[in-house]
KEDRENRO-92717 format. One record per atom (N, C-alpha, C, O): residue in one letter; y, z, x negated. Coordinates in steps of 0.05 Angstrom, whole numbers, padded with zeros to 5 digits, always signed. Example, Ala and Ser with C-alpha at 12.3 -4.5 7.8 and 13.67 -1.06 7.14 Angstrom:
<rs>
a-00114+00156-00264/a-00090+00156-00246/a-00066+00156-00264/a-00066+00169-00285/s-00045+00142-00257/s-00021+00143-00273/s+00001+00157-00258/s+00023+00161-00268/
</rs>
This chain:
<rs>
x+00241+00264+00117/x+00212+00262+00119/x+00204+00234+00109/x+00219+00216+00114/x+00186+00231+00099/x+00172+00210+00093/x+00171+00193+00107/x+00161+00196+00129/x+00180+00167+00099/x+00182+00134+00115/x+00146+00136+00132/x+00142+00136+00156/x+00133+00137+00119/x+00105+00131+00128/x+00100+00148+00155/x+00092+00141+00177/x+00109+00175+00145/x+00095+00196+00171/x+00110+00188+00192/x+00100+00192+00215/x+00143+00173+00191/x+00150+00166+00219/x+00155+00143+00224/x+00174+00138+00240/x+00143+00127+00216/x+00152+00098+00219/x+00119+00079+00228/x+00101+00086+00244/x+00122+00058+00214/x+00102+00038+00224/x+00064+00054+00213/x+00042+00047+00221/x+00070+00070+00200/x+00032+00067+00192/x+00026+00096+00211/x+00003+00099+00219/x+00044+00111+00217/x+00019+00136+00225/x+00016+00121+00251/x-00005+00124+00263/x+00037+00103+00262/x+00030+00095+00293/x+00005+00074+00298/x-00002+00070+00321/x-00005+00064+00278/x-00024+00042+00274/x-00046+00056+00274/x-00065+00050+00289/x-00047+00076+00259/x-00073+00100+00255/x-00082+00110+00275/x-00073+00111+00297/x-00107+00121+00264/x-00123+00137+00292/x-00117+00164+00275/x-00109+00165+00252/x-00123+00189+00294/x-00116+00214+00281/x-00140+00210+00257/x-00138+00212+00232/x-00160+00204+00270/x-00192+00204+00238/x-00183+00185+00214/x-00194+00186+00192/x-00163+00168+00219/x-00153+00154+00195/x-00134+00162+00181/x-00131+00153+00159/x-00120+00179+00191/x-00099+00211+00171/x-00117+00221+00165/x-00125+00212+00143/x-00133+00243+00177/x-00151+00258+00168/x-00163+00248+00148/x-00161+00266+00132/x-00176+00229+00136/x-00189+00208+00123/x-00171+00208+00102/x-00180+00212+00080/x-00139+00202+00104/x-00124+00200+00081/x-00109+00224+00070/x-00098+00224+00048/x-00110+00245+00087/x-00104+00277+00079/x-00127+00281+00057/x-00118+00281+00034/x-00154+00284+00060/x-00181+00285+00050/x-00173+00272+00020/x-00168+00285+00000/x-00173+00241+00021/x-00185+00231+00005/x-00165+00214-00007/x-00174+00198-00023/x-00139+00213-00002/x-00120+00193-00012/x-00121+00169-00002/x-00100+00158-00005/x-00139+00156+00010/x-00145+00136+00024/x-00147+00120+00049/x-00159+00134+00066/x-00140+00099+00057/x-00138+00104+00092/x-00126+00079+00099/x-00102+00074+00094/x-00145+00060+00113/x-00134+00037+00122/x-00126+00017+00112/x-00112+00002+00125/x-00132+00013+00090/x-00122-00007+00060/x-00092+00005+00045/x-00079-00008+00029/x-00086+00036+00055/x-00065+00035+00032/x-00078+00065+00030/x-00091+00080+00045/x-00066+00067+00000/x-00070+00090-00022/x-00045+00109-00037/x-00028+00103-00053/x-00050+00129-00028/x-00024+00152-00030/x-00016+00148-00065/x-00032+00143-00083/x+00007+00151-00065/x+00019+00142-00087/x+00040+00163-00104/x+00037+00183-00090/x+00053+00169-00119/x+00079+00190-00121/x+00076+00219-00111/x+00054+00230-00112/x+00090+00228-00105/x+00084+00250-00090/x+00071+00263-00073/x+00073+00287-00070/x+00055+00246-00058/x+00036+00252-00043/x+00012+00247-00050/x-00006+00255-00036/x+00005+00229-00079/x-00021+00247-00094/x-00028+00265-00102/x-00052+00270-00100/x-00012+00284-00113/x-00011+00316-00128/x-00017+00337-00096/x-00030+00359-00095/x-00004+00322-00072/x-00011+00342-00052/x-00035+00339-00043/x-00047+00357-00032/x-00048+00310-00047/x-00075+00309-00035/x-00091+00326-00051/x-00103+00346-00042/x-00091+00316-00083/x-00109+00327-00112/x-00109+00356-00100/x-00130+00361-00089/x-00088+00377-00099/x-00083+00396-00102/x-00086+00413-00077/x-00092+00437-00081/x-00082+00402-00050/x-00083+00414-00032/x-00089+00400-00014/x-00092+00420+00000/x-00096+00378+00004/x-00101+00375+00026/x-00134+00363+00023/x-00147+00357+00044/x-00143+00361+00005/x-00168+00357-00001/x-00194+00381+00003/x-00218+00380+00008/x-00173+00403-00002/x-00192+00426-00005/x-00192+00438+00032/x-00211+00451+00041/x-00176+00433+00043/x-00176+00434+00070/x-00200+00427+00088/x-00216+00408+00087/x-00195+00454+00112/x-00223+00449+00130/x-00217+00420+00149/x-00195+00410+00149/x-00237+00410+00164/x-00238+00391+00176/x-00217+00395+00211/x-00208+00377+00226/x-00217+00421+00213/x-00202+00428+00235/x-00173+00431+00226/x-00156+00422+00242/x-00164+00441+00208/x-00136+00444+00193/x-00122+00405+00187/x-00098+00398+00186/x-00142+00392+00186/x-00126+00367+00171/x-00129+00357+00195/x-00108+00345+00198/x-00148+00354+00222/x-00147+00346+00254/x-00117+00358+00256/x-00100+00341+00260/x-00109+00386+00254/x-00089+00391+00265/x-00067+00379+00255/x-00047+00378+00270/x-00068+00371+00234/x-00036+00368+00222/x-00035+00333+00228/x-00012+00324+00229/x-00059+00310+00233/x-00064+00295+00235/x-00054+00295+00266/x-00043+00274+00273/x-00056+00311+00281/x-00053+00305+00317/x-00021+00317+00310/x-00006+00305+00325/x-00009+00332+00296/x+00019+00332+00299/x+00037+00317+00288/x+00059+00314+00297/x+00023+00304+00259/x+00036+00274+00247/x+00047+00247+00279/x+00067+00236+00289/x+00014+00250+00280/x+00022+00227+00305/x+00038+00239+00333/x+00038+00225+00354/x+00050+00261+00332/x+00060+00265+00353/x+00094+00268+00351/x+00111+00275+00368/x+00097+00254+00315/x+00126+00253+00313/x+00130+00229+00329/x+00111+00216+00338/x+00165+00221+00332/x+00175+00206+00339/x+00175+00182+00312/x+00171+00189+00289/x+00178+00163+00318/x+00188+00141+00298/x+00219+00149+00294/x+00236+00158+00311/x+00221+00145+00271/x+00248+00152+00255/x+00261+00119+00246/x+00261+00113+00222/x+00270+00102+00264/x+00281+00074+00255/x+00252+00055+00258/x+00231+00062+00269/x+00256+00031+00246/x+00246+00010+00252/x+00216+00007+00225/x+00215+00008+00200/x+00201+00003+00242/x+00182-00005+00216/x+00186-00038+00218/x+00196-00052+00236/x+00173-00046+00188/x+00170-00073+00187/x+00141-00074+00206/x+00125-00056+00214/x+00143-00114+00211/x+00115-00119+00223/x+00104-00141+00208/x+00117-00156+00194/x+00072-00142+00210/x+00065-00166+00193/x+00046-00187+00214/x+00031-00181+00233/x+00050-00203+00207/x+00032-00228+00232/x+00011-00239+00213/x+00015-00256+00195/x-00008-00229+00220/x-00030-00236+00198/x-00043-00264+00225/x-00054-00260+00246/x-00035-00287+00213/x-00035-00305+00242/x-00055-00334+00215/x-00051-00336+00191/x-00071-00346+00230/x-00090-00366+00219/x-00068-00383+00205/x-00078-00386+00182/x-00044-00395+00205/x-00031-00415+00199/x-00018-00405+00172/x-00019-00418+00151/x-00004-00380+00176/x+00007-00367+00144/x-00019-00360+00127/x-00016-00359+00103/x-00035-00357+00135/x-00064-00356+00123/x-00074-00387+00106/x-00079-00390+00082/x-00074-00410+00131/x-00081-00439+00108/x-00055-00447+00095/x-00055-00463+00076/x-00039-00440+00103/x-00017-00451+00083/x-00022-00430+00061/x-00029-00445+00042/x-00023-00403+00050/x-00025-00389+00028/x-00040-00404+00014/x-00033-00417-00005/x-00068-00402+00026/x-00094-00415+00021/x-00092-00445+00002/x-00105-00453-00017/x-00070-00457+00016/x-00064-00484+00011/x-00053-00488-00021/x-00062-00500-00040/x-00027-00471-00014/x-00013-00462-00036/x-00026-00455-00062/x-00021-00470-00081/x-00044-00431-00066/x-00062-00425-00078/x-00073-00453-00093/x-00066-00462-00115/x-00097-00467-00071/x-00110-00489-00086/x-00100-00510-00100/x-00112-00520-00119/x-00074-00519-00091/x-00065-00543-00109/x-00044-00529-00122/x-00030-00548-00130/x-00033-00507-00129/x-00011-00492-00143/x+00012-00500-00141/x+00027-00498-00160/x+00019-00510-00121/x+00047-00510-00105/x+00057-00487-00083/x+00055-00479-00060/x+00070-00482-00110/x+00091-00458-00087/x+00109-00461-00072/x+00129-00463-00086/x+00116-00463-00045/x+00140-00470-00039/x+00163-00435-00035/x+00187-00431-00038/x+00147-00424-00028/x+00166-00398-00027/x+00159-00387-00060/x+00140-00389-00076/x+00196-00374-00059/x+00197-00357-00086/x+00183-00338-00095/x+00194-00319-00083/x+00165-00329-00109/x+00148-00312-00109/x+00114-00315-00114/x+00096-00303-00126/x+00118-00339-00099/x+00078-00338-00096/x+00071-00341-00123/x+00051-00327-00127/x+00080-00355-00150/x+00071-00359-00172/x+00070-00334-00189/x+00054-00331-00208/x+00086-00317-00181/x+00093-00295-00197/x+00078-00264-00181/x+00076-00242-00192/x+00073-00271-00161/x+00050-00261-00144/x+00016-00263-00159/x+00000-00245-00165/x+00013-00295-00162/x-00014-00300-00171/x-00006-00282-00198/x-00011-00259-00194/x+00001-00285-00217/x+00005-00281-00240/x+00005-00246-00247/x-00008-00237-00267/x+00016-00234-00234/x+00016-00204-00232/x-00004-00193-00216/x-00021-00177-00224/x-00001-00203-00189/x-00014-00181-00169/x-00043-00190-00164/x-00062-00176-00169/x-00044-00214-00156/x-00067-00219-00139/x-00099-00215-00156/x-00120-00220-00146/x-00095-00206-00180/x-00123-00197-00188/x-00133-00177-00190/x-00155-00171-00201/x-00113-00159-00175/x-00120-00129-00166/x-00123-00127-00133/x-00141-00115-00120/x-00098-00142-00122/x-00093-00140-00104/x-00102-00167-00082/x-00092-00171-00060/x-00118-00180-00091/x-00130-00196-00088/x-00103-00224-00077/x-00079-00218-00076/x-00112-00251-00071/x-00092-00271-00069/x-00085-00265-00045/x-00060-00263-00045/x-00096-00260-00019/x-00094-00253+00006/x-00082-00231+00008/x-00076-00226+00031/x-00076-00215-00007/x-00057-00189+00001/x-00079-00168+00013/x-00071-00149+00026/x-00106-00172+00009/x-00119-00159+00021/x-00127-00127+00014/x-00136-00110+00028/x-00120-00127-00020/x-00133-00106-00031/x-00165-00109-00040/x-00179-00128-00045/x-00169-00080-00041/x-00201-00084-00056/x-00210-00053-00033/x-00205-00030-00043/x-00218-00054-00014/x-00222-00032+00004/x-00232-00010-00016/x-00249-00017-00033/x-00221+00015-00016/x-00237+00048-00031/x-00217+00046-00058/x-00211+00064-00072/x-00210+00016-00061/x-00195+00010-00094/x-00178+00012-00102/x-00169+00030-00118/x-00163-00017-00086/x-00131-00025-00086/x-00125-00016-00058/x-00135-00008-00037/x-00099-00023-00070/x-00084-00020-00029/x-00074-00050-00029/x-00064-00064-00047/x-00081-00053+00001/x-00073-00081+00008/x-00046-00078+00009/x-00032-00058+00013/x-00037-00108+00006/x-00002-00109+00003/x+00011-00125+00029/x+00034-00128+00037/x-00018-00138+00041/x-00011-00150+00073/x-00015-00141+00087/x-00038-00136+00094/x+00011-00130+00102/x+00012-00113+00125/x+00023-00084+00113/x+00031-00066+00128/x+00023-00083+00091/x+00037-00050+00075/x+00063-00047+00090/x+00081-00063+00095/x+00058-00019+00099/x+00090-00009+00114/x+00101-00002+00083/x+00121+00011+00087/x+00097-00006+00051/x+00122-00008+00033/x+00130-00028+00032/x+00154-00029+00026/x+00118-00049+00035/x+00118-00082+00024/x+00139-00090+00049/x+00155-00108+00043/x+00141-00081+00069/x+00156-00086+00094/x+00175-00066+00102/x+00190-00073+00119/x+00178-00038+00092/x+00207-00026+00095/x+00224-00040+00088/x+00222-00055+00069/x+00248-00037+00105/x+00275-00044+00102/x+00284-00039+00063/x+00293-00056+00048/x+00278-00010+00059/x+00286+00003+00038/x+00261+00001+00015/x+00241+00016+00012/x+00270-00028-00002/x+00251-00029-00023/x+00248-00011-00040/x+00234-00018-00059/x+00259+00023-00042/x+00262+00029-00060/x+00228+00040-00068/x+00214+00030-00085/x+00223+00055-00056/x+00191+00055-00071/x+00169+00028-00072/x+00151+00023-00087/x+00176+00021-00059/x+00159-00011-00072/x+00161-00016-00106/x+00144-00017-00123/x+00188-00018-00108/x+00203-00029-00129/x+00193-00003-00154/x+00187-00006-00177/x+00194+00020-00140/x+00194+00038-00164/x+00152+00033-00176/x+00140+00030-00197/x+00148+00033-00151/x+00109+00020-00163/x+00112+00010-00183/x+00108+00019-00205/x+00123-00019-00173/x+00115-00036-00186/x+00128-00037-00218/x+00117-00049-00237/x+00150-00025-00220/x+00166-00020-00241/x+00153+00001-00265/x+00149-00003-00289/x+00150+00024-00248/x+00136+00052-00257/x+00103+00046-00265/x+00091+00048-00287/x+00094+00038-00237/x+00064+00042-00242/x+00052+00066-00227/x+00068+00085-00229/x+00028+00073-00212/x+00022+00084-00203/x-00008+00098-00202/x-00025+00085-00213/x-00017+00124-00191/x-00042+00130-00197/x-00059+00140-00177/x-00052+00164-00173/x-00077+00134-00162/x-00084+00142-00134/x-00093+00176-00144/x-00092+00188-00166/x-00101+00183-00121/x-00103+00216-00124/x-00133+00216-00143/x-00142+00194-00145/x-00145+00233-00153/x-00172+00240-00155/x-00185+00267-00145/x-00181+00289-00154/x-00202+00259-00122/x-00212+00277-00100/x-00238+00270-00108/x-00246+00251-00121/x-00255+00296-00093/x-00273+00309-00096/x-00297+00288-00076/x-00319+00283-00086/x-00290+00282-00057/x-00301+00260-00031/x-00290+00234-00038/x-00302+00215-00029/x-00270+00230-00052/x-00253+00206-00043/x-00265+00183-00070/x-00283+00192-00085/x-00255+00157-00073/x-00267+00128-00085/x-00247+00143-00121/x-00229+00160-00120/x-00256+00131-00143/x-00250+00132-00162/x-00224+00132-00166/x-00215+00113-00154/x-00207+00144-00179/x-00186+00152-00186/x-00176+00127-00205/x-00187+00118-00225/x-00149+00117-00189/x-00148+00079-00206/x-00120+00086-00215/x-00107+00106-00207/x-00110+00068-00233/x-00078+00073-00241/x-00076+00040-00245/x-00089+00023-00256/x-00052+00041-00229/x-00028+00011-00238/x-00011+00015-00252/x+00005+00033-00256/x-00018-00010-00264/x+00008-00003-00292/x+00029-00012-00280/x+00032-00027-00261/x+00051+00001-00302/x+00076-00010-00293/x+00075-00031-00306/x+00058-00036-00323/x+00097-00052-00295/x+00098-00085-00298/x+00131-00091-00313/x+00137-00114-00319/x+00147-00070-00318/x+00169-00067-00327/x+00175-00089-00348/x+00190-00109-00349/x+00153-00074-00370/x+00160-00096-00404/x+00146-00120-00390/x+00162-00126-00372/x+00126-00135-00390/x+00107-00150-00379/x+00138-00170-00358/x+00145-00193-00364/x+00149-00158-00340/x+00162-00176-00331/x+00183-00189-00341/x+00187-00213-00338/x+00200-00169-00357/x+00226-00171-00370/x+00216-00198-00398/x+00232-00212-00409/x+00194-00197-00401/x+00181-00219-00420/x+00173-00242-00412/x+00174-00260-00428/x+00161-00248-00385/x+00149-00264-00372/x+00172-00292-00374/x+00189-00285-00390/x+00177-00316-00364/x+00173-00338-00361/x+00183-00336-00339/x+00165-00338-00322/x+00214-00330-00323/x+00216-00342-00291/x+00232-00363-00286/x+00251-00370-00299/x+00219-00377-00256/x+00224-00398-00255/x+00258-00395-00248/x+00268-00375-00238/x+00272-00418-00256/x+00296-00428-00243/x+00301-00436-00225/x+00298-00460-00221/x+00312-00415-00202/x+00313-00429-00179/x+00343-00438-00165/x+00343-00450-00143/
</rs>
């Protein structure tokens, strides 16, 4: 079964915030991706409002299947980003190559673009144990569902050539 349905995000959710992402692909700052776009496009979109309650009250009534990641969205990792950002000193590996790729979609804060992007602070992918669909996003590229109710249908490119070309630092 799917990392998401038993791990850290359905437990964070309210049942109206599944329901919300059964509907519309959307839900809470993250956005259905891979395989579970074609089921939204195709089928859980066209669904009555009592049918996606139901499957929404039995999502949340699984068990957690292992450990989700956690994120501490705490004022201090906040001015140091912040910090980092303004004078362009990175001290962790990544932040430069972060600004450079992500943060103009995904904004510098990891916040996303609410209805748009999916935020990447606090993402139960960005924080599974098992990078493997993270990695395949960002590699592959991705395309949110296009529904009938739901925010404009967006695609991420893959970053594959783009990286393998890029400039990384020596560390």
């Amino acid at each position: 079964m799917a990392t998401w349905l038993t791990g850290g995000v359905i437990g964070r959710w309210s049942v109206d915030d599944v329901v919300s992402f059964l509907r519309t692909g959307h839900g809470r700052g993250a956005v259905a991706f891979g395989a579970m776009a074609p089921v939204i496009e195709e089928s859980t979109q066209y669904m009555t409002n009592d049918d996606l309650h139901a499957i929404a009250v039995y999502l949340k009534s699984l068990s957690a299947h292992g450990p989700a990641g956690t994120y501490n969205d705490n004022e201090y990792a906040r001015a140091r980003t912040y910090q980092a950002i303004a004078t362009g000193e990175f001290e962790r590996h990544g932040g430069g190559i972060y600004l450079s790729f992500c943060a103009r979609c995904h904004e510098a804060d990891g916040q996303g673009q609410q209805g748009k992007v999916a935020a990447l602070a606090g993402n139960s992918l960005v924080l599974a144990p098992d990078p493997t669909s993270i990695i395949r996003i960002v590699t592959e590229g991705s395309k949110s569902p296009q529904t009938e109710t739901g925010p404009e249908a967006k695609k991420m490119p893959a970053f594959t050539e783009s990286a393998r070309h890029a400039r990384w630092p020596k560390w």
